[in-house]
C-alpha positions as CSV (number, residue, x, y, z in Angstrom):
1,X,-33.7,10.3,-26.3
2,X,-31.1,8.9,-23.4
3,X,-31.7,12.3,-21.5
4,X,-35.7,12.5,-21.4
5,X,-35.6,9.0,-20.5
6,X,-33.4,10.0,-17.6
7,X,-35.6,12.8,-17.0
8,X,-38.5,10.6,-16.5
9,X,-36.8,8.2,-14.3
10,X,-35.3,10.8,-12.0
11,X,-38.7,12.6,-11.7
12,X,-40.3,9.8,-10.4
13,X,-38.0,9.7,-7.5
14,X,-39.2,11.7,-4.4
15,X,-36.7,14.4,-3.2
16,X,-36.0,13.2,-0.1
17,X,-34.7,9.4,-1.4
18,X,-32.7,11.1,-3.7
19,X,-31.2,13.2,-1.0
20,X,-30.7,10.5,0.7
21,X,-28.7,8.3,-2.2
22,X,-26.6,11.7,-3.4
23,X,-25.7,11.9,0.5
24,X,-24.5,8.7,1.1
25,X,-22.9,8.1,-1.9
26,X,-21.1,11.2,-0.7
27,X,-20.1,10.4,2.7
28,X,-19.2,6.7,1.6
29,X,-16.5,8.3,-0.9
30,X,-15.2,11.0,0.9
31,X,-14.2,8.4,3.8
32,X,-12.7,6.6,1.2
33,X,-10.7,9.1,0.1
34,X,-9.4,10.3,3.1
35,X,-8.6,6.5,4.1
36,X,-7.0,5.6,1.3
37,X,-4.6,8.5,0.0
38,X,-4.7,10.1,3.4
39,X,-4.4,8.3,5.9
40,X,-3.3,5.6,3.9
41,X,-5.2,2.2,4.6
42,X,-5.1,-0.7,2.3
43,X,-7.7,-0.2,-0.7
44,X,-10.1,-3.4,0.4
45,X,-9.6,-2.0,4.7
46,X,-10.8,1.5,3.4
47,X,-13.7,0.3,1.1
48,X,-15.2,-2.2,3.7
49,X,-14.9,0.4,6.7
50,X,-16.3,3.5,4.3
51,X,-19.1,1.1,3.9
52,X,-19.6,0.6,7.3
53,X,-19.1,3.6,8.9
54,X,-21.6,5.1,6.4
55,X,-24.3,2.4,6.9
56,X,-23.9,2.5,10.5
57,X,-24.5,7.0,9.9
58,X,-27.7,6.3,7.6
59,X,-29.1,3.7,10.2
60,X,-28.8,6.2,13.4
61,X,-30.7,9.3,11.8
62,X,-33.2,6.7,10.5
63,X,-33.5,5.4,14.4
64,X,-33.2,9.0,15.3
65,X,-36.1,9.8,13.2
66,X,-39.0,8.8,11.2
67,X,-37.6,5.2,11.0
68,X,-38.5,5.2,6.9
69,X,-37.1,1.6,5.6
70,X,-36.8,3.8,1.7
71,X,-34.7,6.0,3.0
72,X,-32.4,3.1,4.8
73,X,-33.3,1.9,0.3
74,X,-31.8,4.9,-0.8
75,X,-28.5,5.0,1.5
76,X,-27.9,1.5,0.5
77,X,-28.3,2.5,-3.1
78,X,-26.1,5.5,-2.7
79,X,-23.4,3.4,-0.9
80,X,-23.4,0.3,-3.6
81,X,-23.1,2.6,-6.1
82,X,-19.8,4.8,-4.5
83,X,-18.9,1.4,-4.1
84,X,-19.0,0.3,-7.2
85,X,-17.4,3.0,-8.6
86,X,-14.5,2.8,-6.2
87,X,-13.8,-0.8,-7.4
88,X,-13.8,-0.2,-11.1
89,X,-11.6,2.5,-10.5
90,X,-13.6,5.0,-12.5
């Protein structure tokens, strides 16, 4: 039941916004990655500059392009989530 209900939701989202989470959520924790365990910046330094670094990425191709205030939505949504994750240490 939990899957076509998932199914339904995730249907309803256009391509393009959920490009746009999956790739922020991407860039926000690979940076955080490679802050924290490589180049070794304190947990709280790395998740606020991941953050925004990745903002500051999502806002220039928006400015860059089409200017669509869903898509700035979706990287927002991608980024608090990656966040989110990062802090519960899951």
């Amino acid at each position: 039941m939990l899957s076509l209900l998932s199914l339904g939701i995730i249907s309803t989202v256009p391509v393009d916004k959920a490009a746009h989470f999956g790739v922020s959520y991407a860039i926000n924790h690979s940076c955080y990655v490679l802050a924290e365990e490589v180049v070794k910046i304190d947990k709280h330094v790395a998740l606020l500059g991941c953050a925004i670094t990745t903002t500051a990425i999502g806002a220039a191709r928006e400015l860059a392009g089409n200017k669509d205030r869903k898509d700035m939505l979706a990287n927002g949504y991608g980024i608090v989530l990656s966040s989110t994750f990062i802090v519960i240490d899951w």
